[in-house]
C-alpha positions in Angstrom: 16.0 12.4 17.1 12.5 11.5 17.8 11.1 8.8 16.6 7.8 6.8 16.5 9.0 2.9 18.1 7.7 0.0 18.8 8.4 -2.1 20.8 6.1 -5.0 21.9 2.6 -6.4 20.4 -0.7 -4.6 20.2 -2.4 -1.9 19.2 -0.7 0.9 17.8 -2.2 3.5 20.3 -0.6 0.9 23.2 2.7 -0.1 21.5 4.3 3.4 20.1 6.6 4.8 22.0 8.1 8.4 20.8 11.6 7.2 21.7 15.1 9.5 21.1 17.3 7.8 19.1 20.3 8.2 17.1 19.5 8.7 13.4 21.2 5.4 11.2 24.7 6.3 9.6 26.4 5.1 6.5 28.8 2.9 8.9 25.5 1.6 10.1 24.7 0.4 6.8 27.3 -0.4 5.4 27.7 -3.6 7.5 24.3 -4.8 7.3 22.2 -6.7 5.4 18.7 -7.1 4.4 15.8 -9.5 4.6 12.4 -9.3 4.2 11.7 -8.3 7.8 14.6 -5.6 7.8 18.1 -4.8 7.9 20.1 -7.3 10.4 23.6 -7.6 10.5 25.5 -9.7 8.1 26.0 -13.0 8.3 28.9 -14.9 7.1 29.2 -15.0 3.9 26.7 -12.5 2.7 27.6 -9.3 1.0 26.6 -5.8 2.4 23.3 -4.6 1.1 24.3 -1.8 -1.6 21.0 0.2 -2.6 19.8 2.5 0.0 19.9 6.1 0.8 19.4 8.3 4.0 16.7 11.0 3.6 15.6 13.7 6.0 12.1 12.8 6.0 9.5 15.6 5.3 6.4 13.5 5.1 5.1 10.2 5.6 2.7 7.9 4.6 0.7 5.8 6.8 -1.2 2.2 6.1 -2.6 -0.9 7.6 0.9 -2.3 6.9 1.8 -0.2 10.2 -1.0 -1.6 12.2 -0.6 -5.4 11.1 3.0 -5.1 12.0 2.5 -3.8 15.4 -0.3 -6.3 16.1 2.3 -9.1 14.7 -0.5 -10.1 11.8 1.7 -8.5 9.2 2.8 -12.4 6.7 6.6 -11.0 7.3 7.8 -11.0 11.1 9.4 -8.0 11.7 12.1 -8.1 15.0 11.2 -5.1 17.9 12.4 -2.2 18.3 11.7 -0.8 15.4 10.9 2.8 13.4 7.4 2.0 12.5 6.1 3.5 8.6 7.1 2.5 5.4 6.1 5.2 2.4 8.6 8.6 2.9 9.4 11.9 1.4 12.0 13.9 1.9 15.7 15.1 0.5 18.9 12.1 0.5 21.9 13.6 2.6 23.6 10.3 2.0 23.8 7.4 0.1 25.4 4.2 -1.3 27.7 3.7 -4.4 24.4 3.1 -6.7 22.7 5.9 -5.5 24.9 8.8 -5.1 22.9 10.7 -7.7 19.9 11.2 -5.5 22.1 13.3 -3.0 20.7 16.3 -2.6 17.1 15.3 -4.2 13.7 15.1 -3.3 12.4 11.8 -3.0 9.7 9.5 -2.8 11.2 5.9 -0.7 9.3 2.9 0.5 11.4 2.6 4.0 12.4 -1.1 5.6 12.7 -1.6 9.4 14.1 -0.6 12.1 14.4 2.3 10.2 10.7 3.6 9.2 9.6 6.8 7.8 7.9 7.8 11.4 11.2 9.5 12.2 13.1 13.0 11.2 15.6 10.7 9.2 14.8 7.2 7.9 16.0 4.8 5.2 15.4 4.6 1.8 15.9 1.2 0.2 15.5 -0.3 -4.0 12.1 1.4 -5.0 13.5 5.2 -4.1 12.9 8.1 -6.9 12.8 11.3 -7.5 9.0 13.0 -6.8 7.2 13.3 -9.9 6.7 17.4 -10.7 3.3 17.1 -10.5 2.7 15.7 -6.9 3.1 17.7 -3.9 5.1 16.3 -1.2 1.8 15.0 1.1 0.8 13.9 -2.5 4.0 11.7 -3.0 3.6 10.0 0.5 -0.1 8.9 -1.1 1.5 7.8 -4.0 3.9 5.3 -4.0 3.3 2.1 -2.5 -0.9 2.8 -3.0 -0.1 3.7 -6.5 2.6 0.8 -7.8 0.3 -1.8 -5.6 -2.6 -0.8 -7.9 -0.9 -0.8 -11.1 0.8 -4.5 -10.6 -3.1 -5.6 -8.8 -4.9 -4.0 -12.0 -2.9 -4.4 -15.1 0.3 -7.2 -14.6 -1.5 -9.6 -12.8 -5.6 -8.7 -13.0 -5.1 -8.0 -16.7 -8.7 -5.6 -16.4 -9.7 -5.0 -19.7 -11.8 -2.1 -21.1 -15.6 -3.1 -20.7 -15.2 -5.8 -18.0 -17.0 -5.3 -14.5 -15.0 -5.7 -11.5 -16.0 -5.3 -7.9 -13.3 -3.8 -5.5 -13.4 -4.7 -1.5 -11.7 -1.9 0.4 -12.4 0.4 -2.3 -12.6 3.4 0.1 -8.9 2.9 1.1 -5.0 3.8 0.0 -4.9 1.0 -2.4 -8.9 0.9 -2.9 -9.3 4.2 -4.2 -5.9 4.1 -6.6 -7.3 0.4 -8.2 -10.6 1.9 -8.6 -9.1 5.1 -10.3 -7.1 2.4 -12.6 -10.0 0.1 -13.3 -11.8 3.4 -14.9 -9.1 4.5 -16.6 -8.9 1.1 -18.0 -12.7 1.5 -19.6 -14.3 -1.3 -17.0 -17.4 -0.5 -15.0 -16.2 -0.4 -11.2 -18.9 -1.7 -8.6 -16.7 -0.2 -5.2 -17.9 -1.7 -2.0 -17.2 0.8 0.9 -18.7 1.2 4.8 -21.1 4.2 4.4 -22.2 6.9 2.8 -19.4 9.4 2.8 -17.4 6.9 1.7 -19.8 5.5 -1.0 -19.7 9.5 -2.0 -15.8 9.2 -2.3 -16.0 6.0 -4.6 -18.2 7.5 -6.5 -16.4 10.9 -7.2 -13.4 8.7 -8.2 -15.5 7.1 -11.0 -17.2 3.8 -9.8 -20.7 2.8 -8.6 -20.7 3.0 -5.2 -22.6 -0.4 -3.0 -22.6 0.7 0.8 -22.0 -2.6 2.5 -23.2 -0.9 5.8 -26.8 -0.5 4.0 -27.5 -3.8 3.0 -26.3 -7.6 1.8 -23.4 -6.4 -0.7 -23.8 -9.0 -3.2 -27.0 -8.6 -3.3 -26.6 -4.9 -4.4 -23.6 -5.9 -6.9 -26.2 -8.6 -8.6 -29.0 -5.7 -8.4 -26.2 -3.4 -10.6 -25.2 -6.0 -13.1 -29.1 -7.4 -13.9 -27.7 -10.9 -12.4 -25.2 -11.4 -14.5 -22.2 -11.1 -11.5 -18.5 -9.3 -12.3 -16.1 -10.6 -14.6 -13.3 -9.8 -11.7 -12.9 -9.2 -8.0 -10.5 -7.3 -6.9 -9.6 -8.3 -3.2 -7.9 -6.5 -0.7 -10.0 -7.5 2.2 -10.3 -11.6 2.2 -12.0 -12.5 5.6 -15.6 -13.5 5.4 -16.1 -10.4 2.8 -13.6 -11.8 -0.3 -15.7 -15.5 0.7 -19.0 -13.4 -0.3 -17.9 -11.8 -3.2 -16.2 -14.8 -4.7 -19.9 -16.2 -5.5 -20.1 -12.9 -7.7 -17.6 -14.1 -10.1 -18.6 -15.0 -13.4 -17.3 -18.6 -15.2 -14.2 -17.7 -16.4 -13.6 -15.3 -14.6 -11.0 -13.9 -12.0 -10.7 -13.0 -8.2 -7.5 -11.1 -7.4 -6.0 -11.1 -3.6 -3.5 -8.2 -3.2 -4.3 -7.8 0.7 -6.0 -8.8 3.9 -7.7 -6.1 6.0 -10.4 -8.4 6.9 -7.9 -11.3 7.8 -6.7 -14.7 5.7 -9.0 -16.7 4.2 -8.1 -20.5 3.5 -10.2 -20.9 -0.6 -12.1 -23.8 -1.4 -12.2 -25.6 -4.4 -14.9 -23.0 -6.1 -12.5 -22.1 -8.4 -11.7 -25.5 -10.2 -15.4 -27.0 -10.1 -16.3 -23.1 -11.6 -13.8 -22.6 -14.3 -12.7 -19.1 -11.9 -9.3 -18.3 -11.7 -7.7 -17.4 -7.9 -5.0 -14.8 -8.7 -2.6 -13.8 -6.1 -0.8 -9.9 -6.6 1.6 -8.8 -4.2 5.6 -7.4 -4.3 6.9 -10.0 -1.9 7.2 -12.8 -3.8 10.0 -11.6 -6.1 13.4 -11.3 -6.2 14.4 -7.4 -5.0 16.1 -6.6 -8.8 12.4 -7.9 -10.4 10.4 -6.2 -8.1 13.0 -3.0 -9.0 12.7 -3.2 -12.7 8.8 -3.8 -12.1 8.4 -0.5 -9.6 10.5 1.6 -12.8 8.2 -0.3 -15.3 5.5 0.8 -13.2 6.8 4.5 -12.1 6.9 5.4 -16.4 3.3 3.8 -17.2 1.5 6.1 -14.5 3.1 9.3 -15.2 1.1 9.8 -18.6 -1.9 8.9 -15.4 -0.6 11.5 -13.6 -0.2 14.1 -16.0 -3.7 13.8 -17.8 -5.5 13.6 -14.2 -7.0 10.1 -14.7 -5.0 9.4 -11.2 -4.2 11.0 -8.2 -3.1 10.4 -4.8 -6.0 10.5 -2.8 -4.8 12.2 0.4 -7.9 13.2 2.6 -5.7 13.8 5.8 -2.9 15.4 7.0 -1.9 15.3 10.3 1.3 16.6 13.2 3.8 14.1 13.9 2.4 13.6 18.2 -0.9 12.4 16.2 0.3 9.4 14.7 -0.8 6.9 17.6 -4.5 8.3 16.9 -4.1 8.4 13.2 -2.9 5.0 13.4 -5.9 4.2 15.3 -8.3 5.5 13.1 -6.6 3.7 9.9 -7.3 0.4 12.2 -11.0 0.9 12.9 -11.6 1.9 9.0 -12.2 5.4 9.8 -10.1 6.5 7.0 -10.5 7.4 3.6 -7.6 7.2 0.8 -4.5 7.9 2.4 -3.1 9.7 5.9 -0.3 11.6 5.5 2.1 12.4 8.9 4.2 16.2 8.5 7.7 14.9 9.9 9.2 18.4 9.8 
């Protein structure tokens, strides 16, 4: 099959390769195990990884996760070659013990390396379900990892409350524009910072004030919009000199939440004890697989009421042919992108 590698460290556009490869087995899985940077094989002592599925992959998802990990930047190193992607949709022709009820389904997968979504068959692993009814699949590869991100970001570890102000960084993107629909449907006022006006028009159209960073100072515009007063919470998928900006926005008591870092790590300084502010990290990777399970099923049955009453939606503003992706990828790394691209795989 062909599949989307890479292979050494750089851009996407210089580090894809569209290699033919064999698509993975169950005896390829079946000895292996898996840590944060992939499958490996075993090592002595350690038991055979036991919840994954092979899906023929219909659509996928693409994110700055793809980019970061082919720079190297990405917090988890991830060993070369590898099937780049990780978000997939498509129908399970085989599976393990646990799973052998999705056989034959459609489903939504996050996908682990070397065996990404950017391929006609890739690897489903823990957080792998059947598609909601209401998406379509280039919905679905929008949906899950922007989606269950947002939801752990906004409500498990942001705790936004209805009539609280919050300022989302990135607000334009995958994870941006899902937060921002959450935040809304949670009753705060949303101040979304995006480059430029089409993207200020999408923010906007999703619910939020809009602050075009590209027309002016920011936090400038966010004090302008609150009469002074600052935001109760950032949300913060950016960091870099950006998240250092808006952390002077936060009000005492109040909370800045880092669930990415598009704009690259930022080491914090002591603002948040002298201020009273609270420095809240939100991310998957710090639990244990059968937590960060139960928390993606927890997660999956509070959105679906979401879903089904149209206060969120994937926001999929692309689709493109699988001998794009390099471009695509491209694009997603010079924030020409809005919400999420989606790649047809067949």
């Amino acid at each position: 099959m062909k599949a989307w590698r890479v292979h050494d460290f750089g851009e996407p556009r210089d580090v894809l390769r569209l290699d033919d490869i064999d698509p993975p087995t169950p005896a390829d899985l079946e000895g292996m195990g898996m840590n944060l940077g992939g499958w490996a094989p075993l090592q002595p002592g350690e038991e055979p990884f036991p919840d994954w599925a092979i899906m023929e992959v219909s659509v996928a998802g693409l994110a700055l996760p793809d980019v970061t990990m082919a720079r190297g930047t990405y917090p988890v190193p991830v060993p070369r070659p590898y099937v780049s992607g990780q978000e997939a949709v498509g129908t399970v022709v085989a599976a393990s013990a646990v799973r052998q009820e999705l056989v034959g389904k459609r489903v939504v997968a996050v996908t682990i390396q070397p065996w990404g979504s950017l391929a006609p068959v890739a690897v489903g692993t823990s957080t792998l379900y059947e598609v909601p009814a209401q998406l379509s699949d280039e919905e679905a590869a929008g949906f899950l990892i922007p989606a269950h991100t947002a939801y752990h970001v906004v409500h498990r570890r942001g705790r936004i409350q209805a009539g609280e102000t919050v300022l989302v960084l990135g607000a334009a993107g995958g994870l941006g524009s899902a937060i921002v629909q959450l935040c809304v449907a949670a009753g705060a006022t949303v101040l979304a910072v995006a480059g430029g006006p089409e993207k200020a028009a999408f923010t906007a159209a999703l619910g939020a004030v809009p602050i075009d960073h590209q027309a002016g100072d920011f936090a400038t515009a966010a004090l302008e919009a609150t009469g002074g007063r600052g935001v109760d919470v950032v949300v913060d998928p950016v960091q870099g000199t950006m998240g250092a900006q808006a952390l002077e926005l936060v009000v005492l008591d109040g909370r800045h939440v880092l669930c990415g870092h598009a704009g690259g790590l930022q080491a914090w300084d002591p603002h948040f004890y002298v201020h009273n502010r609270s420095l809240v990290g939100a991310t998957f990777g710090g639990y244990p697989r059968a937590e960060m399970r139960r928390i993606r099923e927890e997660t999956r049955h509070a959105l679906e009421p979401l879903l089904e009453s149209g206060q969120f939606r994937p926001q999929v503003t692309r689709v493109i042919d699988f001998d794009q992706v390099p471009e695509a990828l491209t694009d997603v790394a010079e924030r020409r992108t809005m919400g999420r691209v989606v790649v047809r795989i067949r």
